[in-house]
N, C-alpha and C positions, 0 to 999 in steps of 0.2 A: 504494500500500500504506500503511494506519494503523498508528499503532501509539500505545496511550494513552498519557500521562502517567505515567513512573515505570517503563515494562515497559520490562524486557531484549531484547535478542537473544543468542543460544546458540548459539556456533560450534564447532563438534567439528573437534578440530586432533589430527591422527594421535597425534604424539609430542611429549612434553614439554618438548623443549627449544624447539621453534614455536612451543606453545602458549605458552613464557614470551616468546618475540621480539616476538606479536602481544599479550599486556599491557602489554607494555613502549610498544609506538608507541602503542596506543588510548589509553593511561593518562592523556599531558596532556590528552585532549579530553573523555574520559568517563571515569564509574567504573567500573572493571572488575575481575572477579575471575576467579581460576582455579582450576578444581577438578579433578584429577587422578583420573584410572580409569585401569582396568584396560586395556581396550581403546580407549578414547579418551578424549582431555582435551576437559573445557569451560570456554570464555575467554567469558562473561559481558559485554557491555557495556549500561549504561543509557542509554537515551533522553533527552534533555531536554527538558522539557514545553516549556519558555519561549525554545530552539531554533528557528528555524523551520528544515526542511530537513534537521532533525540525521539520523535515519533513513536520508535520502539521502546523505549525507556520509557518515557512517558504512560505508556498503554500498561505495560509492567506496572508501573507505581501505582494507576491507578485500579489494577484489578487487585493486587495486592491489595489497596484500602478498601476496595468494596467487600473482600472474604472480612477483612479486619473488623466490616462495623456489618456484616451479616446482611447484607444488600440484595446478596445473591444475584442482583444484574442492574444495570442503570443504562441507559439510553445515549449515546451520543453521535456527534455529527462531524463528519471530515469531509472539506470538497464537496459541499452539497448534497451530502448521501449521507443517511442514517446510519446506523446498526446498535446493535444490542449487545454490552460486554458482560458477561457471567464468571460469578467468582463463588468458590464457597456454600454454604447452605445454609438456609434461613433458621436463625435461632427463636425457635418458637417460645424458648421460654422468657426471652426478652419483652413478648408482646404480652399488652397488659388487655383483660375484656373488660369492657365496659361494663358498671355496675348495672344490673338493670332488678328493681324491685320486685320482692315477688307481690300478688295482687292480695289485696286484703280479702280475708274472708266474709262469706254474708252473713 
């Protein structure tokens, strides 16, 4: 996979507090920004032209953090084209279920 000189990758990270953990580790190696929506955040990082490998490094670091925080896959975009990177397997016991009452008796 190419990627020129200067273009991003665009990683869509559910909620905001991930999306700020995964600026924070990309941050010494690339520049990276984070722009917050509604329904998903994007964590931004640039390529280095004068890298060799950056691309591939990059893709590494970041499935490494997706096993790390149990993501099991996130979404990003190179060149105009989607894909899906899968890491890991989802930690069930992290999810919490909603309280929900039970119904008073008649």
């Amino acid at each position: 996979m190419s990627c020129e000189p200067g273009r991003s990758v665009r990683f869509e990270i559910p909620d905001l507090a991930s999306a700020a953990r995964l600026t924070r580790q990309l941050g010494g190696r690339w520049h990276v920004s984070l722009q917050e929506g509604l329904s998903v955040n994007v964590v931004a990082a640039v390529i280095q032209p004068n890298r060799k490998g950056d691309l591939a490094v990059l893709l590494r670091s970041v499935e490494a953090w997706v096993e790390k925080e149990s993501l099991v896959a996130i979404r990003y975009a190179l060149d105009g084209r989607e894909y899906v990177l899968t890491a890991g397997e989802a930690d069930w016991a992290a999810l919490t279920a909603p309280f929900v009452a039970e119904p008073a008796a008649a």
